[in-house]
C-alpha positions in Angstrom: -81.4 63.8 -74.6 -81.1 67.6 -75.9 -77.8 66.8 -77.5 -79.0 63.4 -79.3 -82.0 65.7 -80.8 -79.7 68.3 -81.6 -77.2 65.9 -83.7 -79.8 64.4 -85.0 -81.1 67.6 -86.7 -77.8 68.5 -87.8 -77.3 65.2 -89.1 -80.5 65.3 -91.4 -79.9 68.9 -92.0 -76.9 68.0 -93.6 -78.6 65.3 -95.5 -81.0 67.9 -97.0 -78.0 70.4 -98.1 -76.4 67.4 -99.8 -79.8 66.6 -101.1 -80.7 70.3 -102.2 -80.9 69.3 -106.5 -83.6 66.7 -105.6 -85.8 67.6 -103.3 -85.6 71.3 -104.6 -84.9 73.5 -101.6 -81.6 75.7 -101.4 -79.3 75.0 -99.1 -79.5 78.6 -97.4 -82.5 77.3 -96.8 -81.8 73.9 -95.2 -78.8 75.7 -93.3 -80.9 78.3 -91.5 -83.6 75.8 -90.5 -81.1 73.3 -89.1 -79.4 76.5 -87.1 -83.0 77.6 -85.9 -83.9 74.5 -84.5 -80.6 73.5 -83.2 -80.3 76.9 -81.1 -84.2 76.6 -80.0 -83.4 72.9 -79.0 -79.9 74.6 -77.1 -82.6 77.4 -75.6 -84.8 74.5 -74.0 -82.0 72.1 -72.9 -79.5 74.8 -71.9 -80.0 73.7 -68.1 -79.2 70.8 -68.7 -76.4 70.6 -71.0 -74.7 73.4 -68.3 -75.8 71.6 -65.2 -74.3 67.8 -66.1 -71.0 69.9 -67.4 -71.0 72.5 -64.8 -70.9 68.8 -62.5 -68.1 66.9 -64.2 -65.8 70.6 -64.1 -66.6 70.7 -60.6 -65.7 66.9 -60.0 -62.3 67.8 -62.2 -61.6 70.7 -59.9 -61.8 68.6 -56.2 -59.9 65.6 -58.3 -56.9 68.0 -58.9 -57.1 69.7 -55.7 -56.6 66.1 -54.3 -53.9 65.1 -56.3 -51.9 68.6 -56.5 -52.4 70.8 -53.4 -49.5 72.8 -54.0 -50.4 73.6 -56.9 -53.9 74.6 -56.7 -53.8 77.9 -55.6 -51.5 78.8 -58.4 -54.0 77.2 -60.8 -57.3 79.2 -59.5 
């Protein structure tokens, strides 16, 4: 959910720089409110976004250790 807000913001930040003659802002502007919000988003969601990774790294790690024992201690 945090990453779908977060692309979203980037997506119609980017808009607004590509806008920046028409609706008159500067795109230093734009750029360092879409970076604002995006890390405050990052700030509130950062649980998340580590936990479901930290989840599928762990699943990657017992899936190699399965399929590679000899190798596994040479890899960790």
């Amino acid at each position: 959910m945090i990453i779908t807000l977060m692309i979203v913001v980037f997506v119609l930040g980017y808009i607004a720089i590509a806008l920046e003659h028409p609706i008159k802002v500067d795109k230093a502007a734009s750029a360092l409110l879409i970076g604002g919000i995006t890390w405050a988003l990052f700030a509130f969601g950062v649980f998340d976004i580590i936990g479901n990774e930290s989840k599928k790294f762990l699943e990657f790690i017992e899936f190699y250790k399965l399929e590679n024992p000899n190798k596994t201690l040479e890899w960790i």
